[in-house]
Residue frames as qw, qx, qy, qz and C-alpha x, y, z in Angstrom:
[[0.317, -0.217, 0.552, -0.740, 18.40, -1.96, 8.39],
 [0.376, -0.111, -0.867, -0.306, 16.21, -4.59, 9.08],
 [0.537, -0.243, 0.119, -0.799, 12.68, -4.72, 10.44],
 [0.175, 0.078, -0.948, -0.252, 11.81, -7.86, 11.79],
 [0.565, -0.504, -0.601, -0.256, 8.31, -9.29, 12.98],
 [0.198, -0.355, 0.621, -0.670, 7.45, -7.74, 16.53],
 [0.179, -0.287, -0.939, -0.053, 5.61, -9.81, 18.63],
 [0.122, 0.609, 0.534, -0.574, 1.89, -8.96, 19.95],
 [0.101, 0.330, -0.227, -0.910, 2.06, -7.01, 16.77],
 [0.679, 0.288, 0.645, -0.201, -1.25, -7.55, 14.80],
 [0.409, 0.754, -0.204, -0.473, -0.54, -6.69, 11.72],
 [0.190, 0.616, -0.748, -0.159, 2.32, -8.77, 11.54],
 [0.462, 0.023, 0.717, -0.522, 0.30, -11.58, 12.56],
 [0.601, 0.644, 0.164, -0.445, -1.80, -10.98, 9.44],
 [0.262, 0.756, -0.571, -0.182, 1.44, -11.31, 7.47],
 [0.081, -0.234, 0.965, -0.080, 2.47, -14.73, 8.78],
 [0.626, 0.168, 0.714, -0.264, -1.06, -15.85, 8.47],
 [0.406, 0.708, -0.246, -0.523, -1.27, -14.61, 5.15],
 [0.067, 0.423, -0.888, -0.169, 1.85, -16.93, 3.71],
 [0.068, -0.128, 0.982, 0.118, -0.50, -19.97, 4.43],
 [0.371, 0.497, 0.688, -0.376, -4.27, -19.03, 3.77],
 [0.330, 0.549, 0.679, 0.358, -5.84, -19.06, 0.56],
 [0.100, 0.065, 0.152, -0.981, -6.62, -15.10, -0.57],
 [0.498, -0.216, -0.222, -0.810, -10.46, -14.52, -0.74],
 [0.598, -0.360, -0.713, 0.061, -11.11, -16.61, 2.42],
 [0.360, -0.601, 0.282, -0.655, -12.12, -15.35, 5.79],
 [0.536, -0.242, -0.774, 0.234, -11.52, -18.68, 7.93],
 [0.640, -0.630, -0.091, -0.430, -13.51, -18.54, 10.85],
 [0.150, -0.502, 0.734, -0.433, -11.88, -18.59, 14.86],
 [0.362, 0.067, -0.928, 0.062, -12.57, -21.67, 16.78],
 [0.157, -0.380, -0.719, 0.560, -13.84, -20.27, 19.45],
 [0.111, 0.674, 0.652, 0.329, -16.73, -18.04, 18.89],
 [0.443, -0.805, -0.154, 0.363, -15.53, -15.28, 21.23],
 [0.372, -0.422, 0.436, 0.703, -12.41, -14.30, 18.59],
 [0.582, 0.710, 0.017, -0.396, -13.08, -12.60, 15.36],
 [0.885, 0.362, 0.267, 0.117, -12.62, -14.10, 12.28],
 [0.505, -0.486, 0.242, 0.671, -9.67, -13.77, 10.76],
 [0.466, 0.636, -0.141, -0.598, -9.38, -10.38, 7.67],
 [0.817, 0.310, 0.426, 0.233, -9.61, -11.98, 4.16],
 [0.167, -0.470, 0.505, 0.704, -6.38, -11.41, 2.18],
 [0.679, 0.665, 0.185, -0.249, -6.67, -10.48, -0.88],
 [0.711, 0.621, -0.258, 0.208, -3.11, -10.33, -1.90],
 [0.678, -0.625, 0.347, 0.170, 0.22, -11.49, -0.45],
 [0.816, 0.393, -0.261, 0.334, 3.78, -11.26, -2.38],
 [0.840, 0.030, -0.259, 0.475, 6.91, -10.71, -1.26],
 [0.079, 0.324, -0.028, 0.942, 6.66, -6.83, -0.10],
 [0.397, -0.008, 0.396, -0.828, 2.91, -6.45, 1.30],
 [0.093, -0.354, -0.929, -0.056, -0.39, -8.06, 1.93],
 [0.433, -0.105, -0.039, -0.894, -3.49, -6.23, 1.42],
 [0.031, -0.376, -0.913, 0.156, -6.64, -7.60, 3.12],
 [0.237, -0.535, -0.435, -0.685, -10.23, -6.28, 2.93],
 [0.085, -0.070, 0.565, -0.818, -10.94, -4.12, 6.44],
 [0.377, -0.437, -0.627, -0.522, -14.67, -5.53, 7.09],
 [0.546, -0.307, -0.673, 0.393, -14.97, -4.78, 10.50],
 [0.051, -0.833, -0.327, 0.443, -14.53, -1.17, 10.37],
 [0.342, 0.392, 0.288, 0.804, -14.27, 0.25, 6.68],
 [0.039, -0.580, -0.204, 0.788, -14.64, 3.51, 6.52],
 [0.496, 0.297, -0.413, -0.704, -16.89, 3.31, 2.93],
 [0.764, 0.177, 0.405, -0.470, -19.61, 1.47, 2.46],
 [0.632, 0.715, -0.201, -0.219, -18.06, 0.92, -1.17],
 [0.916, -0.102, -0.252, 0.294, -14.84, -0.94, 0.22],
 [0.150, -0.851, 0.471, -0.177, -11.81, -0.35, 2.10],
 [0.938, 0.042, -0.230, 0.257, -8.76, -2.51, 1.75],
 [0.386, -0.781, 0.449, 0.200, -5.45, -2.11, 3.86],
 [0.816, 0.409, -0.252, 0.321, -1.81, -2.86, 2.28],
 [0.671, -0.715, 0.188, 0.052, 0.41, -3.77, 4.69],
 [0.317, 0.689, -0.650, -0.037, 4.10, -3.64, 4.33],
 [0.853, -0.011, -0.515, 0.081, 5.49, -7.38, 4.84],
 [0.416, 0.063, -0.525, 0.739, 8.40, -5.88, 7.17],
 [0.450, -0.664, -0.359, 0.477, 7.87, -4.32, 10.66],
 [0.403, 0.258, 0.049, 0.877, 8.38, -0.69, 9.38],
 [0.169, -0.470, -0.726, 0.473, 7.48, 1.75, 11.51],
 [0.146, 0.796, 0.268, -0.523, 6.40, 4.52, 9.94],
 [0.543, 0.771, 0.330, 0.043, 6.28, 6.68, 6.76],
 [0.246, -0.888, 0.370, 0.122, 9.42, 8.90, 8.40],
 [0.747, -0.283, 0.582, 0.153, 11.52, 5.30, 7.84],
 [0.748, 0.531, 0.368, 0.151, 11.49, 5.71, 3.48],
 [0.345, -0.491, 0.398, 0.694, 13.83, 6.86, 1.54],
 [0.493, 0.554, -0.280, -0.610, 14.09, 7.52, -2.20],
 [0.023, 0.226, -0.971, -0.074, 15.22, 4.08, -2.63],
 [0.350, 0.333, 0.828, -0.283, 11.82, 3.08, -1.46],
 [0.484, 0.328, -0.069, -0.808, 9.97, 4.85, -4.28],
 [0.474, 0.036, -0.683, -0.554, 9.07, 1.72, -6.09],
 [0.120, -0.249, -0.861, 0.427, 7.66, 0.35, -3.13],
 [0.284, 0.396, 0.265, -0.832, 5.40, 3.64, -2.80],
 [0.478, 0.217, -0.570, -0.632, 4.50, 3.27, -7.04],
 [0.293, -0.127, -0.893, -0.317, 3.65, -0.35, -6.30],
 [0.080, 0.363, 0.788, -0.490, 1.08, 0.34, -2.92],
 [0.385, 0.414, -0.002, -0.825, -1.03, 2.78, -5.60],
 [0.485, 0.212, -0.604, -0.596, -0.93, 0.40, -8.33],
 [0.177, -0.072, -0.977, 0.092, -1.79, -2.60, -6.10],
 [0.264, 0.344, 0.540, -0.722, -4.96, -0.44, -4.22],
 [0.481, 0.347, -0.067, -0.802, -6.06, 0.55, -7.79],
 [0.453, 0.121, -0.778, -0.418, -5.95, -2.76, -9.42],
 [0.118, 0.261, 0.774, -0.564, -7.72, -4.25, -6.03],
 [0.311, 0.442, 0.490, -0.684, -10.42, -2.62, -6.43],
 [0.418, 0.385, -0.252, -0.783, -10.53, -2.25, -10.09],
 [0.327, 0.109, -0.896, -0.281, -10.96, -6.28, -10.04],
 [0.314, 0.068, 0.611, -0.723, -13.70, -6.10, -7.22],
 [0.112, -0.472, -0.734, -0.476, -17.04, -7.07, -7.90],
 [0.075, -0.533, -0.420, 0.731, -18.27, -3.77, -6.08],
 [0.413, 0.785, 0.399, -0.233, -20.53, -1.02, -7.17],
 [0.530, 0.614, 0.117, 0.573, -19.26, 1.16, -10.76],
 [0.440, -0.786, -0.118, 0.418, -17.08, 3.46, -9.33],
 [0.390, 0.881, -0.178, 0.202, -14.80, 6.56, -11.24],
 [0.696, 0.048, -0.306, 0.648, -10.77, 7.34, -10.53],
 [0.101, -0.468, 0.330, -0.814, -11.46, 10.57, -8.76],
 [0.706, -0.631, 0.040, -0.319, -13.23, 8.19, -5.83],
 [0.883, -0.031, -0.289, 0.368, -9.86, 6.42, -5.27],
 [0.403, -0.881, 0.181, -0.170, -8.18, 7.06, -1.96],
 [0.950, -0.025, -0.267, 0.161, -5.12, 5.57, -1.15],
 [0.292, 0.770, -0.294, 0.486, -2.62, 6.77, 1.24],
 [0.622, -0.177, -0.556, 0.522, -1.27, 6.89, 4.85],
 [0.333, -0.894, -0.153, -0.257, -2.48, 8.16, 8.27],
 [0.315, 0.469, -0.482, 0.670, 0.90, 10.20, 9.52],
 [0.507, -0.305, -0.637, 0.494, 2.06, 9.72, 13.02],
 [0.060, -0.062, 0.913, -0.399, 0.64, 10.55, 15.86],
 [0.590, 0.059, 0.015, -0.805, -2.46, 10.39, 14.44],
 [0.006, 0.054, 0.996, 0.067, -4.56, 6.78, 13.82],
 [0.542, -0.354, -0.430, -0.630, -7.77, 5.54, 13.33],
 [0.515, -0.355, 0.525, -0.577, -9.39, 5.09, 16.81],
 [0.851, -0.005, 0.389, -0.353, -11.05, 1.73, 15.59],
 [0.872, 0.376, -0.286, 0.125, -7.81, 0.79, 13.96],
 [0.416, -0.866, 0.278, 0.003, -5.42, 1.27, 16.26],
 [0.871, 0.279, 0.113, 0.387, -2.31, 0.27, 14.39],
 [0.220, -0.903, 0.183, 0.320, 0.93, 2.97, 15.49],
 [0.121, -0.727, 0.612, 0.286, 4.04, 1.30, 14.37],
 [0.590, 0.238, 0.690, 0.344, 3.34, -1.32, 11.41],
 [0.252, 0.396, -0.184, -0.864, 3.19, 0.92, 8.04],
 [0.340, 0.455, 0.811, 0.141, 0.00, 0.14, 6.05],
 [0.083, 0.183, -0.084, -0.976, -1.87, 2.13, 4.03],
 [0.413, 0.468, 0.772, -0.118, -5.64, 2.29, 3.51],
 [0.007, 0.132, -0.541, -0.831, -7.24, 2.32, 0.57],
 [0.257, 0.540, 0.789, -0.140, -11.00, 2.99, -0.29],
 [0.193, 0.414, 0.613, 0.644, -13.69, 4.31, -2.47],
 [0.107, 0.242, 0.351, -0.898, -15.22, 7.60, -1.59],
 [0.086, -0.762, -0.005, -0.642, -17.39, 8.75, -0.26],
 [0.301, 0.074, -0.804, 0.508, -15.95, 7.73, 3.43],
 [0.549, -0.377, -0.322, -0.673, -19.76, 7.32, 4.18],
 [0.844, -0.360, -0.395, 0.048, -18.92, 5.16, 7.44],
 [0.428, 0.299, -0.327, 0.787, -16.88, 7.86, 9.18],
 [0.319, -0.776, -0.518, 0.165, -17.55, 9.24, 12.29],
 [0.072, 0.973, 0.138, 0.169, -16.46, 12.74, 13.31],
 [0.547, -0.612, 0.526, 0.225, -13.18, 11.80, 15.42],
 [0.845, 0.178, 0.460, 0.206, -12.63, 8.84, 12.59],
 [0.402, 0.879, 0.220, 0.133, -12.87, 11.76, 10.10],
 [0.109, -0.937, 0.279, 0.177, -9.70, 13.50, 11.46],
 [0.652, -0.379, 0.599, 0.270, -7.48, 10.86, 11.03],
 [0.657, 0.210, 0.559, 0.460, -8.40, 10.89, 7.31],
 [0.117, 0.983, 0.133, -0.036, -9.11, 14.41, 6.88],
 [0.511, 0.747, -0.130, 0.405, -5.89, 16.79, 5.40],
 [0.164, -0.850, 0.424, -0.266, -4.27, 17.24, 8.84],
 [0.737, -0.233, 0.634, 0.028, -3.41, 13.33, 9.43],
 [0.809, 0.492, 0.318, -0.039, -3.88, 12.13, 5.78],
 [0.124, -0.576, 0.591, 0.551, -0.49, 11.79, 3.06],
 [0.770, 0.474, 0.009, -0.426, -1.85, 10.77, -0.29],
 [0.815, -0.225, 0.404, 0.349, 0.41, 8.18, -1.62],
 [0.565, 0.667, 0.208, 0.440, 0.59, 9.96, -4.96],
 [0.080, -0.973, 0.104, -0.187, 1.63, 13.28, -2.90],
 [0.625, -0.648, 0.417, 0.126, 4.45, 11.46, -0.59],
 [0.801, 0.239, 0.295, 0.463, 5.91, 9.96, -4.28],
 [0.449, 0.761, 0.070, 0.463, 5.80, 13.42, -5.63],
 [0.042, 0.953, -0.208, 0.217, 7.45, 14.87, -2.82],
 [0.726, -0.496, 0.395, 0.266, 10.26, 12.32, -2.68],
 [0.737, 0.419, 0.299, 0.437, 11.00, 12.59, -5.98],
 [0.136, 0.907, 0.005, 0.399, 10.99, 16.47, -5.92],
 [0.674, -0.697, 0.235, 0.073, 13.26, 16.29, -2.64],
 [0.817, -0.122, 0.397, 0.400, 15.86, 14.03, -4.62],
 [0.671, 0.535, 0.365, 0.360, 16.08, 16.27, -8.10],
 [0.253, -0.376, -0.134, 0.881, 17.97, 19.05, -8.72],
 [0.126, -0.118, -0.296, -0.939, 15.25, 20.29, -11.03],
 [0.461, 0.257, 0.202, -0.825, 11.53, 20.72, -9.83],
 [0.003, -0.137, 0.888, 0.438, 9.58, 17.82, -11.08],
 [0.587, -0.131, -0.201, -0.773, 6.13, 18.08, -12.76],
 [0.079, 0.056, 0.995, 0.000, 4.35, 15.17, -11.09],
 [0.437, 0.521, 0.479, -0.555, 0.63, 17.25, -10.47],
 [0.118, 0.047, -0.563, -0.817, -0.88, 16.48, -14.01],
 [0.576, -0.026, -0.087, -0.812, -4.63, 16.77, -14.57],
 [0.982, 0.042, -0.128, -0.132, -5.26, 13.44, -15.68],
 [0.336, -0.682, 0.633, -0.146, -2.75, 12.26, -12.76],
 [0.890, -0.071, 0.449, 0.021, -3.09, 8.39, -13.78],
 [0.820, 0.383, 0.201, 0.374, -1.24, 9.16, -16.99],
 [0.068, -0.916, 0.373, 0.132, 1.62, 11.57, -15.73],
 [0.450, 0.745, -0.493, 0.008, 4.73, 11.06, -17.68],
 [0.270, 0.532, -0.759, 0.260, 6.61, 10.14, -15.29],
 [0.520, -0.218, 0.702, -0.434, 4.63, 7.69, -13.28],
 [0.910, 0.377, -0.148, -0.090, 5.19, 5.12, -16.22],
 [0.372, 0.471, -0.625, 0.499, 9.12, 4.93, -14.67],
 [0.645, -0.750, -0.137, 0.051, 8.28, 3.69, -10.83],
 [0.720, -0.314, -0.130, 0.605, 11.87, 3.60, -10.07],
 [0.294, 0.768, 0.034, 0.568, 11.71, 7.95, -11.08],
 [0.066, -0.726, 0.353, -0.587, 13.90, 9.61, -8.73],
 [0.815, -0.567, 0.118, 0.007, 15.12, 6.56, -6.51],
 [0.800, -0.075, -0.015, 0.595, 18.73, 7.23, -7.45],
 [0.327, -0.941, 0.042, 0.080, 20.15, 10.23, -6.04],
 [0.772, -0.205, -0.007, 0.602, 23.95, 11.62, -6.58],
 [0.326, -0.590, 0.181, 0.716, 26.27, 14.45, -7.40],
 [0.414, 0.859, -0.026, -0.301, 26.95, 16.77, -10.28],
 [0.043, -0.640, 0.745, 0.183, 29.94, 14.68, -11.17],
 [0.717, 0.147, -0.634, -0.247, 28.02, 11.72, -11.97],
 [0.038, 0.098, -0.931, 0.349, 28.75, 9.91, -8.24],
 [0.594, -0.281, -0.535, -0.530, 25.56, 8.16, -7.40],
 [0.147, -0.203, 0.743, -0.620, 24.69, 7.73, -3.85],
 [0.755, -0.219, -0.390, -0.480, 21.80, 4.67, -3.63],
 [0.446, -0.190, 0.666, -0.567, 20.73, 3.58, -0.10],
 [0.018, 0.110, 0.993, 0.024, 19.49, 0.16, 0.29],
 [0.476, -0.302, -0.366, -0.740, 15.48, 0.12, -0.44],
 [0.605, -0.089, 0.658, -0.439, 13.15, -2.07, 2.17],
 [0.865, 0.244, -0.254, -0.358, 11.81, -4.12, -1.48],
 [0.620, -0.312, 0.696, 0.184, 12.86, -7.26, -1.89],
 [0.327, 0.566, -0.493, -0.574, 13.82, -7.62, -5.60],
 [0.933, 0.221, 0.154, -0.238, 12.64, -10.09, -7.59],
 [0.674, -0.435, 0.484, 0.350, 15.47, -11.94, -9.01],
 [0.515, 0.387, 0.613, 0.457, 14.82, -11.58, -12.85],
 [0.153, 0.796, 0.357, 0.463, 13.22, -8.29, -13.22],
 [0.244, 0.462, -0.206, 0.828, 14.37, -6.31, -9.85],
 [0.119, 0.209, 0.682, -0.690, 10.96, -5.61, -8.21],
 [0.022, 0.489, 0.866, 0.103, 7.72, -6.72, -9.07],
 [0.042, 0.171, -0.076, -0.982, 5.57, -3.91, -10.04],
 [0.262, 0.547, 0.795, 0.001, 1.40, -4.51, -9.91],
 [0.169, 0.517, 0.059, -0.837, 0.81, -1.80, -12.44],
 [0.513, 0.581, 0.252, -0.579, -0.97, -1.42, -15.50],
 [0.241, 0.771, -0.469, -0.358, 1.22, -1.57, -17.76],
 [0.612, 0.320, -0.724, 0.009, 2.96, -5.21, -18.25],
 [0.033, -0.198, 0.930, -0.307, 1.45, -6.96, -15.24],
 [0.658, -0.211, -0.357, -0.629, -1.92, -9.09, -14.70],
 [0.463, -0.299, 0.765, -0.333, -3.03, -11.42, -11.63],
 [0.104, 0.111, -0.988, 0.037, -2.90, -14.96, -11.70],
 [0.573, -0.280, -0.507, -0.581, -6.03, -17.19, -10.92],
 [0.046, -0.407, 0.735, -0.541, -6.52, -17.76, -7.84],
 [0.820, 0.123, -0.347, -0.439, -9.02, -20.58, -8.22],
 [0.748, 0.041, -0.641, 0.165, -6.35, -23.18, -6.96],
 [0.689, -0.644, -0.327, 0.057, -6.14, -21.91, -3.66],
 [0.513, 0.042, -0.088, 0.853, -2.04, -20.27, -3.93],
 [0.199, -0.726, -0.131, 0.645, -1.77, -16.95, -2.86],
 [0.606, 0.787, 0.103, -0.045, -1.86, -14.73, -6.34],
 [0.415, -0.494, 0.348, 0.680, 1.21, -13.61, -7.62],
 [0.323, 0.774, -0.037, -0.544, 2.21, -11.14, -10.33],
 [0.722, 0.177, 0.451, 0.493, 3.30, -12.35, -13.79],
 [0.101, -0.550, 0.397, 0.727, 5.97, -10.12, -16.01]]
């Protein structure tokens, strides 16, 4: 299926401007009447994450990661998409963990998606999927704002992996471990994105990634990836 750019859409907007501005820049409108445009912070071939300065919700940061495609919601993934999901966690946490922001612990990382029909009022963003990431405490929330990230709108990204994974298996799979950054099985992104029969048939739906051509699908994770300099002016990109 294929998602393409809507127009009027701003997100996607963000996406096409993305491709040809420098990341850590905020160019400035012409006209003084249009707000500057967000500074990206990262753009490959899947999503672009920019830094929400307009209205974070944490004094401490708040970065969005847009998907590249027009996808309209969280409803639209499949198991196929799970490395997609693995890579919007590892891309929020390494964001931030290269910030120059205040010392900050892994139990303030947030990172997830506000479920339809909720939204943030002072994001108003329905049918591009993004997910925001920031650093609690969500010390720039108002009381309305608050619902939208509060437990009745809010899908942790770590929860929506573990329950696509548990959806796909026929056994019950541990994902809730204490120390959740080093669960077993979230050293495998691609756990539980192939799906088949007790006979060995495999049923695998197309993903939304686009696959890298050498390795499959780029993966910003701890393990065996590290960002580029972005010093010359290029958009980063990951190196295997």
């Amino acid at each position: 299926m294929a998602f393409p750019s809507k127009p009027g859409c701003p997100v996607c907007g963000i996406v096409a401007a993305a491709a040809v501005h420098a990341p850590g820049q905020s160019p400035r409108s012409h006209s003084p009447d249009e707000p500057a445009e967000p500074e990206i912070l990262w753009r490959d071939e899947n999503f672009t994450a920019y830094r929400e300065k307009a209205h974070p919700v944490s004094s401490s940061g708040h970065i969005i990661i847009a998907f590249n495609l027009h996808v309209p919601s969280i409803y639209t993934l499949s198991s196929s998409d799970l490395p997609l999901l693995v890579n919007v966690r590892n891309l929020g946490r390494r964001l931030f963990s290269t910030a120059p922001s205040a010392p900050h612990t892994e139990s303030q990382f947030r990172i997830g998606f506000i479920t339809p029909p909720f939204k943030d009022n002072k994001i108003p963003i329905t049918d591009h999927l993004h997910a925001h990431a920031y650093l609690a405490p969500a010390d720039l929330l108002g009381w309305w704002r608050g619902v939208a990230y509060g437990p009745l709108a809010w899908y942790a990204v770590d929860d929506l992996i573990a329950e696509i994974r548990e959806s796909v298996s026929n056994n019950r799979v541990k994902s809730g471990y204490d120390d959740r950054i080093n669960a077993p099985i979230d050293t495998v992104p691609e756990a539980g994105a192939r799906t088949g029969a007790a006979n060995g048939d495999e049923y695998i739906a197309s993903g939304l990634a686009i696959p890298d051509l050498e390795d499959g699908l780029v993966s910003p994770n701890s393990y065996n990836t590290s960002f580029a300099s972005s010093s010359s002016g290029l958009i980063p990109h990951l190196h295997v």
